[in-house]
C-alpha positions in Angstrom: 199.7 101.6 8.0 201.1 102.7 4.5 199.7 101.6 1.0 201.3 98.5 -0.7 202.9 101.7 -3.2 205.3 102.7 -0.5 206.7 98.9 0.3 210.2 98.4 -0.5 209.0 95.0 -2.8 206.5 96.8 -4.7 209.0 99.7 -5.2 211.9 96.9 -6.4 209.1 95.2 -8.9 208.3 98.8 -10.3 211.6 100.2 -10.3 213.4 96.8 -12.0 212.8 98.2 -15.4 211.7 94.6 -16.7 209.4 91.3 -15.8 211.7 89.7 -13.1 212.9 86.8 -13.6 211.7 84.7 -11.3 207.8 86.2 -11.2 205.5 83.7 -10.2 202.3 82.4 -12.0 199.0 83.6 -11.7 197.2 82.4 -8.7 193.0 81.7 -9.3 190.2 82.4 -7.1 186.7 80.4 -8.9 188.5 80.1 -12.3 189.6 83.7 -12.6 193.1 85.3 -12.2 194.0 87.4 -9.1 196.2 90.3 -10.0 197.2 92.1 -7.4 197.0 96.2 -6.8 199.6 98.2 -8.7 200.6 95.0 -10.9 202.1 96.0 -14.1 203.6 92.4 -15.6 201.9 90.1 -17.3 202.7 85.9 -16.2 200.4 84.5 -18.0 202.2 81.1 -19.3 200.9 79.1 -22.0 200.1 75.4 -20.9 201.2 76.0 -17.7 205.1 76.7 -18.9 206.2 79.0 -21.7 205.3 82.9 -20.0 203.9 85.6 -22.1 206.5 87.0 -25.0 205.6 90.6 -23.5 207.9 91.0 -20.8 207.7 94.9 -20.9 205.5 96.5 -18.2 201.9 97.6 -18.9 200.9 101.4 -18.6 198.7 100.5 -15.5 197.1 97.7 -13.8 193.6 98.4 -16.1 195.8 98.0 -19.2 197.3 94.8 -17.8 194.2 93.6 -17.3 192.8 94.0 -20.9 196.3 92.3 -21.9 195.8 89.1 -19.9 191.8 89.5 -21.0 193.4 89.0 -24.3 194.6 85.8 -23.5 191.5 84.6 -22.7 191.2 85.0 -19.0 188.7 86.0 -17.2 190.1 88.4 -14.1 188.8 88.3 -10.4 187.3 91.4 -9.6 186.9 92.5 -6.2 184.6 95.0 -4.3 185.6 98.5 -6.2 186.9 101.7 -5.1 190.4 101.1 -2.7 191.7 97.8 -2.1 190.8 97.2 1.0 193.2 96.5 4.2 193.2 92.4 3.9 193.6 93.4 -0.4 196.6 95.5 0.4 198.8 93.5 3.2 198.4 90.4 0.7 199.8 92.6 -2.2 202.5 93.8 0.1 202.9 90.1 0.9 203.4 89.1 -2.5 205.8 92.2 -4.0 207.9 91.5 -1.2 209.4 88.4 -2.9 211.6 90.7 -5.3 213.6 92.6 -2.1 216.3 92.1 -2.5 219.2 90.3 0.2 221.1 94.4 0.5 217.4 96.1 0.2 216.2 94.1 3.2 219.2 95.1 5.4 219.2 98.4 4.5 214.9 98.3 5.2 216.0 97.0 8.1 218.7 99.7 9.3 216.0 102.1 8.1 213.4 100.8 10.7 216.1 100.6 13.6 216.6 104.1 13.2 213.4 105.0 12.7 212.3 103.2 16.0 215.0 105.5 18.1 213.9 108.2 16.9 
């Protein structure tokens, strides 16, 4: 299996330039914020509503997280080193929300051919 870097959704959230549009809030695990591998945007959202006024994308995931640590969040940390297998598919699971309708057909025409190869 490849890393969550070489799904089309994670390469349409890094590649759109800018926080899309339609980026969900953060999701909590004990209180603490779950940011998924390779995340560069920040959604924090003030009272539940208004999202962060920085839209632009952070460096890296670490700077990211010192960002939203400046908001006064405290960050889930799991086990260190690689994110794991389970860590990964759910990443992959959530960037895939910003494929787009022509991205997924043509991921799709990619696999077909791959397969009869």
């Amino acid at each position: 299996m490849s890393s969550y870097k070489a799904s089309i959704g994670y390469q349409a959230y890094l590649n759109s330039g800018t926080r899309p549009d339609k980026i969900p809030p953060y999701e909590f695990i004990d209180g603490q914020v779950i940011i998924y591998p390779g995340e560069i945007y920040c959604r924090y959202r003030l009272h539940g509503e208004t999202i962060c006024l920085n839209s632009q994308p952070a460096s890296s995931t670490n700077n990211l997280r010192h960002h939203i640590k400046r908001h006064g969040l405290n960050i889930y940390q799991p086990k260190s080193g690689a994110p794991s297998l389970d860590r990964q598919l759910k990443a992959m699971n959530w960037y895939s929300q910003f494929i787009k309708k022509d991205e997924i057909e043509q991921s799709e025409e990619q696999v077909a051919e791959e397969v009869c190869i």
